[in-house]
C-alpha positions in Angstrom: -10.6 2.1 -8.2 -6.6 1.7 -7.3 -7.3 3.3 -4.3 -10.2 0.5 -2.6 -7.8 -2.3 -3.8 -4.9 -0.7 -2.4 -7.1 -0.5 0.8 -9.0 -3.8 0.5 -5.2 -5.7 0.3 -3.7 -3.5 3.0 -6.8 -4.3 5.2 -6.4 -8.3 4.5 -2.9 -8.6 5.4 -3.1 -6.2 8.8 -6.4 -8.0 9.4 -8.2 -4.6 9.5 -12.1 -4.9 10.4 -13.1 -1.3 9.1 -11.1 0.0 6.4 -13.1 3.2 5.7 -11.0 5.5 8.3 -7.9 4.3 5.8 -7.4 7.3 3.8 -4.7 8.6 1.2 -2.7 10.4 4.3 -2.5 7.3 6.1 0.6 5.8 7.2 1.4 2.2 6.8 3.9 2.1 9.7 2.8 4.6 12.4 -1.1 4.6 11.7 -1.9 1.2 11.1 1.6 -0.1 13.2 2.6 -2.7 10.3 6.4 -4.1 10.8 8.6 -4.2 7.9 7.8 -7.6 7.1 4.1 -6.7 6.5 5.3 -3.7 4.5 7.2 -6.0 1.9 4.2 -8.2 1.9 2.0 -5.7 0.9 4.2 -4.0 -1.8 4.3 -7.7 -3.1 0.7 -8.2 -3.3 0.2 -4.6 -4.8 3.1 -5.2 -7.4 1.2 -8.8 -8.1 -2.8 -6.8 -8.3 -1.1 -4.2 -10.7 1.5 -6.1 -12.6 3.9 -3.5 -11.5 7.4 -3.5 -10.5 8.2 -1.4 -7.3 12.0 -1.7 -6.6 12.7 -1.4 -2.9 14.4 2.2 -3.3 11.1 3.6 -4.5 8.8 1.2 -1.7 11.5 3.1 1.2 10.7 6.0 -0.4 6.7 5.5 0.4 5.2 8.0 3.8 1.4 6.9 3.2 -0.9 5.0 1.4 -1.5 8.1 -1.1 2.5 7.5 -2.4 1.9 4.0 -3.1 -1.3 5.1 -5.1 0.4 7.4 -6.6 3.5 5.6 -7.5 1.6 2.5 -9.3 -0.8 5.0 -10.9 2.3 6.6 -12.4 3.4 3.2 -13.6 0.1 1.9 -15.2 0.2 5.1 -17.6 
């Protein structure tokens, strides 16, 4: 469930046509080629989705998609 809206907001912002090769392993920066800027924009619209807080010392901290997941799943408990 966390996972498709992590995916379906991450496809929105990068303007992504098919999100279903987007998988846990995937890289934000070097598999999908999002700048900085989007990066913040999309920690902002997954900290918004999952009324979670995600300092920017833990988002730098994030190497794929499967971190973030993990990381808000951790903070919903």
């Amino acid at each position: 469930m966390e996972f498709e809206k992590i995916v379906k907001i991450i496809g929105d912002h990068l303007g992504l046509d098919d999100v279903s090769k987007v998988k846990p392993e995937t890289s934000l920066v070097k598999d999908l080629e999002a700048d900085s800027l989007d990066a913040v924009e999309i920690i902002m619209s997954i900290e918004d989705e999952f009324d979670v807080e995600i300092p920017d010392e833990d988002a730098e901290q994030f190497n794929n998609i499967g971190d973030i997941l993990n990381y808000v799943k951790a903070k919903k408990e």
